[in-house]
C-alpha positions in Angstrom: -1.5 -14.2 -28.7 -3.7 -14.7 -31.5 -4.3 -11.1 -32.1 -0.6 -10.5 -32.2 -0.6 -12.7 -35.9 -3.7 -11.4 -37.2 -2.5 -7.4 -36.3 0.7 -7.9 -37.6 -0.1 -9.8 -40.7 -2.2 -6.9 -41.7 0.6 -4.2 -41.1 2.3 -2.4 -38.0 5.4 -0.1 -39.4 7.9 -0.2 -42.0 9.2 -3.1 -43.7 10.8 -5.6 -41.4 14.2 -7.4 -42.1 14.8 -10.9 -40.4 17.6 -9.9 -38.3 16.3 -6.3 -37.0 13.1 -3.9 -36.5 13.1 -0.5 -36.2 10.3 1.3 -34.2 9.9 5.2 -33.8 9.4 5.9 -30.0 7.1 9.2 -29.2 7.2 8.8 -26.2 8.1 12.3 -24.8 10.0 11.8 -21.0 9.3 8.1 -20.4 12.1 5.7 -20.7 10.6 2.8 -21.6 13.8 0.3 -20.7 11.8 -0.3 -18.0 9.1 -2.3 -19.1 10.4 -6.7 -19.5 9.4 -8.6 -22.1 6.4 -10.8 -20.4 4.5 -6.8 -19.9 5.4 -6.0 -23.3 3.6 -9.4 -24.9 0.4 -8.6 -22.7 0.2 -5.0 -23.9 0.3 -6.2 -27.1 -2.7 -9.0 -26.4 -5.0 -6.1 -25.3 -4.0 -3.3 -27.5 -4.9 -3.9 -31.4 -5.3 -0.5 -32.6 -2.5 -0.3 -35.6 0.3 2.6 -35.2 1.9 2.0 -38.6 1.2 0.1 -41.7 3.7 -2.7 -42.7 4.3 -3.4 -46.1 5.6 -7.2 -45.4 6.9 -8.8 -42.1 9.0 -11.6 -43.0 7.7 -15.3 -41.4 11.4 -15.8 -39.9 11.0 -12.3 -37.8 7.4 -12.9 -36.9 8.2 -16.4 -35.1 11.3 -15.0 -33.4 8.9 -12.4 -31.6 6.4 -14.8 -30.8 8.8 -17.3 -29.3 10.1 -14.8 -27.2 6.8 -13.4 -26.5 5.9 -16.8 -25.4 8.7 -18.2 -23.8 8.6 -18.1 -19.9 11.3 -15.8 -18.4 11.8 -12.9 -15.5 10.7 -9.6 -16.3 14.1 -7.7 -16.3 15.3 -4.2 -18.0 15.9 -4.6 -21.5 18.4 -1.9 -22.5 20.7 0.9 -20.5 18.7 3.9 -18.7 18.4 6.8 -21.2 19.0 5.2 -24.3 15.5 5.9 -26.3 15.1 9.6 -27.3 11.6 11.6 -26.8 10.8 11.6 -31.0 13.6 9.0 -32.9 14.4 5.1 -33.8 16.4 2.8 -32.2 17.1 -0.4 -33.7 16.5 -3.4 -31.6 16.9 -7.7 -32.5 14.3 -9.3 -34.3 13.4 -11.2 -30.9 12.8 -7.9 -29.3 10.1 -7.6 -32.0 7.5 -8.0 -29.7 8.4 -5.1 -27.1 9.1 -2.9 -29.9 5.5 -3.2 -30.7 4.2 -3.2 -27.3 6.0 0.4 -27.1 4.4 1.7 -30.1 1.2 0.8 -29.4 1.3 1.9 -25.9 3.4 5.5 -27.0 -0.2 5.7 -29.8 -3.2 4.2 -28.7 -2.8 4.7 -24.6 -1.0 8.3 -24.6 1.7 7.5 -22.7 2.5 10.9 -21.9 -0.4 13.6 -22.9 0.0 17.3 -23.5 3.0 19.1 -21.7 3.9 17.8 -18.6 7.4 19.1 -18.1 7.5 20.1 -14.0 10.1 22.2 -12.4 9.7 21.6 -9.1 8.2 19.2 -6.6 5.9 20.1 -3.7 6.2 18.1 -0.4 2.3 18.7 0.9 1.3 18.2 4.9 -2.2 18.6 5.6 -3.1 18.9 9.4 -6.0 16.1 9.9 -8.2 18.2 11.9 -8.7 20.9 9.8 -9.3 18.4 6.8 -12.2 17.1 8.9 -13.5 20.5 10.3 -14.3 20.9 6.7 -16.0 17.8 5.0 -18.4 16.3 6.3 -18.0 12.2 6.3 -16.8 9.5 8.0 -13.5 10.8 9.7 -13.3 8.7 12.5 -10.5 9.5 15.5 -8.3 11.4 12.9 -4.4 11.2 13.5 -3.3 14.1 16.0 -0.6 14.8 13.7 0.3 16.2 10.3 0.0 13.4 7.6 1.2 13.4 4.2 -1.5 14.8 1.7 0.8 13.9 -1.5 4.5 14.9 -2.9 3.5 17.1 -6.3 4.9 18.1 -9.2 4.5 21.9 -9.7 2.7 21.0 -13.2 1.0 17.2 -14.0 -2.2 15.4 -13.8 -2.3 11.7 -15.0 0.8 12.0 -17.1 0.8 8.0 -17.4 -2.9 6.5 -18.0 -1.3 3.1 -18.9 0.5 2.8 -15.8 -2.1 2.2 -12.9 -1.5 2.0 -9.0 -0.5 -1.8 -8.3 -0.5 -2.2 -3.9 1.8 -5.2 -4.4 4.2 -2.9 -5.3 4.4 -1.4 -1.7 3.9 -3.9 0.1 7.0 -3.3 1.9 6.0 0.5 3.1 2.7 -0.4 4.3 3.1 0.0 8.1 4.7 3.7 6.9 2.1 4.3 4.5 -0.8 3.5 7.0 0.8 5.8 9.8 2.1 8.8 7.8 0.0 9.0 4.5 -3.7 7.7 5.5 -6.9 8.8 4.0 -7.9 10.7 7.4 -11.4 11.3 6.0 -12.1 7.5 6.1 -11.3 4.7 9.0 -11.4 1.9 6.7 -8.0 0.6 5.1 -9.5 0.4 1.8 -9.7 4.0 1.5 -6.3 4.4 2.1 -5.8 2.8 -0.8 -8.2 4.8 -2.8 -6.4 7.8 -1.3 -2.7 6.2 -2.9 -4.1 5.4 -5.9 -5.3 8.7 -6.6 -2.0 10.3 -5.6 0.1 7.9 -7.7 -2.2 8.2 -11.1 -2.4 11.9 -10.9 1.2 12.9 -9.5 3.3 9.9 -9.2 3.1 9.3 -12.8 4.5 12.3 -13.0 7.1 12.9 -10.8 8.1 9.2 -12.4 10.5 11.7 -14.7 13.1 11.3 -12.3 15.2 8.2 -12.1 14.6 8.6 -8.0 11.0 8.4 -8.2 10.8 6.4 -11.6 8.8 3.5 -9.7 5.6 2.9 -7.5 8.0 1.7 -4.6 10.4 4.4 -5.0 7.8 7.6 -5.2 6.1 6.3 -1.9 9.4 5.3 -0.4 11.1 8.5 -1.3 7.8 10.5 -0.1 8.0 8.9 3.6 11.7 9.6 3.7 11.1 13.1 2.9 8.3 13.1 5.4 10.9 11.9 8.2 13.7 14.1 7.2 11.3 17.1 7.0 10.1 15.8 10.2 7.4 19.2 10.8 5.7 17.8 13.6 8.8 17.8 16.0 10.0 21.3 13.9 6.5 23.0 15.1 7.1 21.4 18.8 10.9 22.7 19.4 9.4 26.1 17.9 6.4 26.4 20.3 3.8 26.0 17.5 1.6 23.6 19.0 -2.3 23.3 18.0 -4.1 25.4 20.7 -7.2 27.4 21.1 -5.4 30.6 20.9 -4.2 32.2 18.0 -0.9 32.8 16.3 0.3 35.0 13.7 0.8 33.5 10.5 3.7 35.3 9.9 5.5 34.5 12.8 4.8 30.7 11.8 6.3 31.0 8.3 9.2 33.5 9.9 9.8 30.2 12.2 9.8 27.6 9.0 12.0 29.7 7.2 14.7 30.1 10.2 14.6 26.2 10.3 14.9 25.2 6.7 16.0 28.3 5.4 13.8 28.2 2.3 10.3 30.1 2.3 7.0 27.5 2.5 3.7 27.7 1.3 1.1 27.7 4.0 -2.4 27.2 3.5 -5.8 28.6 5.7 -10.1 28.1 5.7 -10.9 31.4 5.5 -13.5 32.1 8.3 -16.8 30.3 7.8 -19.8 32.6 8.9 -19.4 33.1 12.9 -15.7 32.2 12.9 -13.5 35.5 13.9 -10.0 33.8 12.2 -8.6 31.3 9.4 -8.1 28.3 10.2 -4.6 26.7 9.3 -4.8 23.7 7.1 -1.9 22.5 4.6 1.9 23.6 4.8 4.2 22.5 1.8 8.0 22.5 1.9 9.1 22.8 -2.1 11.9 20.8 -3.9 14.2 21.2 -6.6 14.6 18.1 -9.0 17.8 17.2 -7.3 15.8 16.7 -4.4 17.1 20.3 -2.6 14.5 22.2 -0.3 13.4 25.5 -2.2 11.3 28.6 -1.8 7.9 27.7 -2.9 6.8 31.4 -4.1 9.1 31.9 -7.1 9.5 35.8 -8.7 7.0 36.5 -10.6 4.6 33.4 -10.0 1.4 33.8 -9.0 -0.3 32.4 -5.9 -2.6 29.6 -6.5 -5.8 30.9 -4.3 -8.1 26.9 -4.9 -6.3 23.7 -3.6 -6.7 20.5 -5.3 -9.4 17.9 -4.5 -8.4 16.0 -0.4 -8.0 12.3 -0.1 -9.4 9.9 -2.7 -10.9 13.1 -4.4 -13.2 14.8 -1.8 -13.2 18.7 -2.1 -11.6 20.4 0.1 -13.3 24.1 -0.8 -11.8 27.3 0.1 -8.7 26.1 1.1 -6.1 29.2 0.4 -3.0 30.8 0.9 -2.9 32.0 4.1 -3.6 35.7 4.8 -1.1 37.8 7.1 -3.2 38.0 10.4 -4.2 35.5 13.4 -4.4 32.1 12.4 -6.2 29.4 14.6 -4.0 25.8 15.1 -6.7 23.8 16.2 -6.5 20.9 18.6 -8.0 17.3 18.7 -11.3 17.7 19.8 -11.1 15.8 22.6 -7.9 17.6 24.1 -9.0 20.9 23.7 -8.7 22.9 26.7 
């Protein structure tokens, strides 16, 4: 904690009174109440760059925030849910010193929250493994037979949290889930998977960490399987007949048929024909959510219909991969069921 006397010493914010410190929080939809004491002393070990000069921190404040900087205790929430505004000051005790600076530093120097992330809806995103390996050419090895969970989205984001990284130990518990319903199909080897989680949690979790229900690494991939199960679209396309096949369907009888059964309109997504191929190839289907968590209609008036999806698994392209077309539609089987 060295560097935490020699950056304060030269100057961090206003002028500091023993018994309080006031900090100005940018920190634009993150509540950091979250964040304990032991994390807050360890940002402030590997983040030096000053936020705000201090004319004079008093010797009596300085030791209180280093004592409690250094004295062993459990991570736990350090004030009520809500409490810290997007741009304003709260006053917090002089002990607290020391996660007051942590959160300016971190709001400053790491960009907490960059550019205009503000999301209005979430996008629950199934991906049907077999299509996903029809089109990229690597190591998918005996993909599930099944649709998998590609990622739950915010409508708008991308890495809205750089300071927050993807920690495993912090699903632990959701493992056996994670590893049945959301696995890197492209890749056999567990490691991947986590690749694939990591990449999901930095560039949408963060994100859709606005809401109090998905505010934590356990909760977003918790939450995500449960909406997996209570979606439940493999047994929905079974009781409606829509099994993969080598004939073809109509793609609008398959979105008349999602519609009847969760009586909100879904997004579905095709490969367009590749050169010898007579019809699209069905791909991706996502099942939209409100913030409160309530299914709704992915096409909204007026918005226009993304025609590129985002990178697959861990990053790979996935080219071409668009809204579907009205027309037949091939559901393609496991290779080695086809028949």
């Amino acid at each position: 904690m060295g560097g935490l006397g020699s950056s304060v010493s030269s100057g961090w914010g206003p002028a500091l009174q023993p018994q309080t410190i006031w900090c100005e929080f940018r920190l634009s939809s993150y509540d950091p109440c979250d964040v304990g004491v032991t994390a807050a002393a360890r940002a402030i070990s590997t983040c030096l760059t000053p936020i705000r000069k201090v004319n004079r921190v008093s010797r009596e404040t300085r030791g209180l925030a280093l004592d409690t900087a250094s004295r062993p205790r459990k991570a736990e929430p350090l004030c009520p849910s809500g409490v810290f505004p997007a741009f304003g000051a709260m006053r917090l005790p002089a002990g607290l010193g020391v996660l007051c600076l942590a959160l300016c530093c971190l709001g400053g120097a790491r960009e907490l929250w960059s550019g205009d992330h503000e999301w209005k809806k979430l996008i629950m995103v199934h991906h049907w493994p077999m299509t996903v390996c029809n089109e990229v050419a690597n190591n998918c090895e005996h993909p599930p037979d099944y649709w998998t969970i590609h990622g739950l989205w915010p409508d708008k984001s991308g890495e809205c949290n750089r300071s927050w990284p993807f920690n495993p130990d912090e699903i632990k518990g959701l493992l056996p889930d994670m590893r049945l319903y959301w696995p890197d199909v492209l890749h056999s080897s567990p490691n991947h998977s986590v690749h694939f989680w990591r990449h999901e949690w930095e560039k949408h979790g963060t994100c859709a960490a606005q809401l109090d229900a998905l505010n934590s690494q356990r909760k977003y991939f918790g939450k995500t399987l449960d909406l997996y199960k209570e979606l439940a679209l493999n047994s929905t396309l079974q009781k409606l007949g829509i099994k993969p096949s080598i004939s073809y369907y109509q793609i609008s009888d398959i979105k008349h048929a999602l519609v009847g059964v969760y009586g909100v309109v879904p997004k579905v997504q095709c490969l367009p024909p590749k050169s010898g191929e007579k019809v699209q190839t069905l791909g991706q289907i996502e099942l939209c959510l409100t913030r409160d968590l309530q299914l709704q209609d992915c096409p909204e008036p007026g918005e226009p219909a993304p025609q590129r999806q985002e990178a697959g698994p861990g990053g790979t392209p996935i080219l071409g991969l668009e809204i579907c077309e009205d027309g037949p539609v091939f559901y393609p089987p496991p290779k080695e069921t086809n028949h």
